[in-house]
N, C-alpha and C positions, 0 to 999 in steps of 0.2 A: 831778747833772751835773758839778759842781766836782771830784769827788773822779775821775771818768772825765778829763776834760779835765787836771785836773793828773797823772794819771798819763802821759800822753800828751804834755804837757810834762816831766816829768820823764826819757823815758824818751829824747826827742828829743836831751837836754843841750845845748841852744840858750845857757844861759847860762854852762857851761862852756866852749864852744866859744868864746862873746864875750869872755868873762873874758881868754882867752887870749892873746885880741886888745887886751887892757888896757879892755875897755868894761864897766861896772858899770850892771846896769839899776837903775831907783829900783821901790819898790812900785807906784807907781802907772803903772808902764810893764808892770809883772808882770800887775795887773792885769785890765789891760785886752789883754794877748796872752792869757790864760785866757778872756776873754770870747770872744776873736776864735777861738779853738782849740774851745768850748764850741760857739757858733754854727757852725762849721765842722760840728764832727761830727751837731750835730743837723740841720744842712743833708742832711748823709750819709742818715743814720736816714730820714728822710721822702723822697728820692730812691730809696733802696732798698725804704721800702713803695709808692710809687707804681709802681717798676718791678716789684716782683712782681707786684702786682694787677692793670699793666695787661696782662704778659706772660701769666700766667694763662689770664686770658677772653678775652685773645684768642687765645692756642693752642685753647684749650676750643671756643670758638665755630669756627673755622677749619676744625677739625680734626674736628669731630661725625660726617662723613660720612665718617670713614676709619676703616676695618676695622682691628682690632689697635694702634691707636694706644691705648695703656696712661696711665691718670690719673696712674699713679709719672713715666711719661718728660716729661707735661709741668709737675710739678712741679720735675722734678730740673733740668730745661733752666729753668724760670724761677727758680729760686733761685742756679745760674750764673749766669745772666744779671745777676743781683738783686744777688750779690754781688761781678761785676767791675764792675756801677755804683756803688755805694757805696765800694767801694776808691778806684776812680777821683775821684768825687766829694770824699773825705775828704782821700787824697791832696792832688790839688790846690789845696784849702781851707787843709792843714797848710803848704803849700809860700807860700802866700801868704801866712797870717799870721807865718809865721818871716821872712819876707823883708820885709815891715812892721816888726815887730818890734825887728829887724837895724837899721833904715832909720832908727826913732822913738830907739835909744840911742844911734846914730853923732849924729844932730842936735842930740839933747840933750848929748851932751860938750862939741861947738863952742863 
C-alpha cells in the first residue's frame, strides 16, 4: 500500500508546490501524510466494494420481474456507480490530507 500511496503523493507534488512557498516538510511530517493518503485510499477501495455489492443485489433483486433486463446492463450500471463512488470518496480524502498536511508544515516553521 506504501508503494500505491507514494505514487499518489508523488504525482500530487504537494511538496514541490510548498517548497515554492519556502516550506520544507521534516520526514516525520512525510510520514504521517503517506499514512493519511494510504488510509484515504483504502477508505476508497472498501467504499467501492460495498457499493458494488450493495448496487448489485439490489438491481438483481428489483429487477427479477422485468423482462429483457440483461445481467451485463446491471453490472455495467453498478460498476459506474462503483466507480464515481470511489473517485469521489478518494478524491475527497486526498483533498483533506493535502490540506492537513499544508496546515501540519505552516505550524511547524512558526
Amino acid at each position: 500500500m506504501d508503494i500505491i500511496a507514494n505514487t499518489f503523493i508523488v504525482a500530487q507534488n504537494q511538496e514541490g508546490k510548498m517548497s515554492a512557498e519556502g516550506l520544507v516538510a521534516t520526514p516525520e511530517q512525510k510520514s504521517l501524510h503517506s499514512e493519511c493518503v494510504g488510509r484515504g485510499l483504502l477508505q476508497s477501495l472498501g467504499v467501492g466494494a460495498i457499493t458494488f455489492t450493495t448496487s448489485y443485489f439490489s438491481q438483481k433483486y428489483f429487477t427479477r420481474e422485468i423482462k429483457g433486463m440483461k445481467r451485463s446492463n446491471i453490472i455495467i450500471s453498478s460498476t459506474v456507480f462503483t466507480v464515481l463512488a470511489a473517485y469521489l470518496t478518494a478524491s475527497t480524502s486526498m483533498e483533506r490530507c493535502n490540506k492537513n498536511f499544508r496546515k501540519m508544515v505552516k505550524e511547524n516553521k512558526k
